[in-house]
C-alpha positions in Angstrom: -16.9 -32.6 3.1 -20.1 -31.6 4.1 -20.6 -27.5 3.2 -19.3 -25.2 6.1 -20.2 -21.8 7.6 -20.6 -19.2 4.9 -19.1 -17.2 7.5 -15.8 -19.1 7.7 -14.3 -18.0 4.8 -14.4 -14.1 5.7 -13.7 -15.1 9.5 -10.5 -16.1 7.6 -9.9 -14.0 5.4 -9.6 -11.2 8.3 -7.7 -13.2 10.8 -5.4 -13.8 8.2 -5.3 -9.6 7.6 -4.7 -8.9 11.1 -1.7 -11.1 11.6 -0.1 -11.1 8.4 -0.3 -7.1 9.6 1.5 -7.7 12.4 3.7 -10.5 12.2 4.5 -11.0 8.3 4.0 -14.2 6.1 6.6 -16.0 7.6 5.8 -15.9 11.5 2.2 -16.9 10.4 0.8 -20.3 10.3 -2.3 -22.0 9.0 -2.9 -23.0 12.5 -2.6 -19.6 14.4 -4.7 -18.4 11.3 -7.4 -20.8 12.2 -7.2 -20.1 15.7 -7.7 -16.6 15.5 -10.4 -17.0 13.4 -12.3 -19.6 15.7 -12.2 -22.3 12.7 -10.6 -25.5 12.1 -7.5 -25.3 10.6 -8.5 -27.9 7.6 -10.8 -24.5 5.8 -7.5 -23.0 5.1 -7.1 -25.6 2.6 -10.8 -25.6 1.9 -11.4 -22.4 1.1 -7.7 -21.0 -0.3 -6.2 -24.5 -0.8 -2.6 -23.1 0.8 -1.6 -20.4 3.1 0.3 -18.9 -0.1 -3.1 -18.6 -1.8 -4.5 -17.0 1.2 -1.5 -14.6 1.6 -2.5 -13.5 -2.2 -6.4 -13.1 -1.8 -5.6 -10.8 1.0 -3.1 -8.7 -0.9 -5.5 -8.2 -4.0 -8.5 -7.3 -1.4 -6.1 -4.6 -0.4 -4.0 -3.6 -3.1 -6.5 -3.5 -5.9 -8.8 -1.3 -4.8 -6.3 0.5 -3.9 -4.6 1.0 -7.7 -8.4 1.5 -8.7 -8.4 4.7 -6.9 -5.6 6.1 -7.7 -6.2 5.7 -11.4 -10.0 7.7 -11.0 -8.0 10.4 -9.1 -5.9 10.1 -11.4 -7.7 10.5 -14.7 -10.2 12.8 -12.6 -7.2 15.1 -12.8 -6.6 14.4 -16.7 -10.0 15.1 -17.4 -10.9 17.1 -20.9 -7.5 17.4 -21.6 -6.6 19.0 -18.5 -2.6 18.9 -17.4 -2.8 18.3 -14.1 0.3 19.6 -12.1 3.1 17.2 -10.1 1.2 18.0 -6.7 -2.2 16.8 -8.7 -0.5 13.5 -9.8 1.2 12.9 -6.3 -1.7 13.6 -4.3 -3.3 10.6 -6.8 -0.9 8.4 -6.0 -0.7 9.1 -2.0 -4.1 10.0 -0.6 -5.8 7.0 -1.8 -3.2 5.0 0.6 -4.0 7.3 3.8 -8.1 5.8 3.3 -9.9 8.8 4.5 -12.9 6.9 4.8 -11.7 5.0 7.6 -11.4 6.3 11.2 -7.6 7.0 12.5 -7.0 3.3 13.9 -8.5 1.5 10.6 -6.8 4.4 8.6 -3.5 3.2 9.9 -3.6 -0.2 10.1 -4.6 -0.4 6.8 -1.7 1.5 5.8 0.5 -1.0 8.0 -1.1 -4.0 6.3 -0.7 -2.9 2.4 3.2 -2.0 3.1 3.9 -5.8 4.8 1.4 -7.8 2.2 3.9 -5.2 -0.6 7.1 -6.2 0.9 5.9 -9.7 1.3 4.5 -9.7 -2.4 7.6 -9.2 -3.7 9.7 -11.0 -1.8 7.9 -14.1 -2.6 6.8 -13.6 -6.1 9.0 -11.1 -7.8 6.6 -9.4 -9.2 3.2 -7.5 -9.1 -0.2 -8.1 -11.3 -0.8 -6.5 -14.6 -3.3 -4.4 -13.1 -0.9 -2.9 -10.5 2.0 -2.4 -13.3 -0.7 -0.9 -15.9 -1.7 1.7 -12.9 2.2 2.3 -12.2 3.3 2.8 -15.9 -0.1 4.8 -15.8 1.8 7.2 -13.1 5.2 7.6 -14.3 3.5 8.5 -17.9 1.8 11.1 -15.7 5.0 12.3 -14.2 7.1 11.9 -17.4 4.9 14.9 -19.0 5.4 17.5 -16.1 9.3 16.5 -15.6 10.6 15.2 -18.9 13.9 15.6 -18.3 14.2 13.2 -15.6 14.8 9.7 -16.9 12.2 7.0 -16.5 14.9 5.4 -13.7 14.8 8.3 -11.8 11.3 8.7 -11.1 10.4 4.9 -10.7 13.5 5.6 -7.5 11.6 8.9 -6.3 8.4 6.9 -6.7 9.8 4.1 -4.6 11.5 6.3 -1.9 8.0 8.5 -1.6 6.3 5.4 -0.6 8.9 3.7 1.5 8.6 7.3 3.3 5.0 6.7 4.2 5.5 2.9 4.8 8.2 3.2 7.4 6.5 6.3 9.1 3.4 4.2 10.0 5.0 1.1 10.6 7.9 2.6 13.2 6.1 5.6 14.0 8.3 5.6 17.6 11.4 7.5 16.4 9.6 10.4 15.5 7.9 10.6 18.4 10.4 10.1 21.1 12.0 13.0 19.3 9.4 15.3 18.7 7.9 14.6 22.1 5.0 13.7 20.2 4.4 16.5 18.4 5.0 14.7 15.2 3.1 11.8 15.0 3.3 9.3 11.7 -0.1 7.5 12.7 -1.6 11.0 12.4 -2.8 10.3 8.6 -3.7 13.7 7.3 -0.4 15.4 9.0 1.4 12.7 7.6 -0.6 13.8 4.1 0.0 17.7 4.7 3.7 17.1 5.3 4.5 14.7 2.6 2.8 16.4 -0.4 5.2 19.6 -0.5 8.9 17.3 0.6 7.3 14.7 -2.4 6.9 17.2 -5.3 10.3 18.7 -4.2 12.1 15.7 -4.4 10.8 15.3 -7.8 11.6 18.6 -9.0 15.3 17.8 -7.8 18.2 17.5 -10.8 19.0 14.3 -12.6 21.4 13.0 -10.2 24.9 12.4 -11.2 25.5 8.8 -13.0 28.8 7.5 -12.9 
């Protein structure tokens, strides 16, 4: 094959963003990639080799860089000994997701498009890189040392719930709004961050719950 546009691969790699965004891994095909991208549908397998190796080149653009920050907040926080508090660790662990770099629109779809390529990830695969587990056994070490008598368990739930709380806001952000009459918005990033600190490190200062 004679060598292609060195722009085709990242006129890929974004198309393929945008509508696994939107539409999930499933509703997605190597053609109405390549479409969206302007390219013939043969680079997929060119470049990526499969729309499953796709799928996971865009999930580690996303979700590495992502884990990366988090763990420099996080061991900002830990620096020369220091203890940081439960709001300290959460805040490492949530604003990094809400990309404050980013204006409002990118802020949010970005948000949208890590919590599909996560459910996706998983649903597929099973299970997450070493680098992503390292960061999250990282965490609930963090957590473990300002709430040691909650089980390990119990905070990998209150972990899981806190981002399933941000997830869900972004992604069906129309409940909220309907019944707030729009004075709660989820797409709103640093509401959304304002409100979610305080109800997060409450939840995790809640009681072991009860174990039958």
């Amino acid at each position: 094959m004679k060598r292609q546009n060195p722009g085709s691969r990242e006129k890929l790699l974004r198309s393929a963003e945008a509508l696994f965004a939107s539409k999930g891994y499933r509703e997605v095909s190597v053609r109405e990639i390549a479409s969206h991208a302007g390219v013939n549908s043969a680079l997929v397998a060119y470049y990526f080799r499969s729309k499953q190796q796709l799928f996971n080149q865009v999930y580690r653009m996303h979700t590495i860089p992502l884990a990366r920050e988090r763990m420099k907040m996080l061991s900002a926080a830990m620096r020369n000994g220091n203890r940081p508090s439960l709001e300290e660790i959460l805040k490492a662990w949530i604003f990094p997701w809400l990309q404050p770099g980013l204006n409002p629109k990118e802020r949010a779809l970005q948000l949208r498009l890590t919590a599909n390529l996560s459910v996706e990830r998983w649903e597929r695969l099973k299970k997450g890189s070493p680098y992503l587990q390292r960061t999250h056994h990282a965490f609930l070490k963090a957590l473990r040392s300002r709430l040691p008598h909650l089980s390990n368990e119990t905070l990998m739930w209150r972990l899981h719930f806190i981002v399933g709380a941000i997830a869900f806001g972004v992604r069906a952000p129309n409940s909220l709004l309907g019944l707030s009459r729009g004075k709660c918005d989820p797409r709103d990033l640093e509401a959304t961050f304002v409100q979610i600190l305080p109800y997060a490190a409450a939840g995790f200062r809640a009681r072991e719950a009860y174990k039958r």
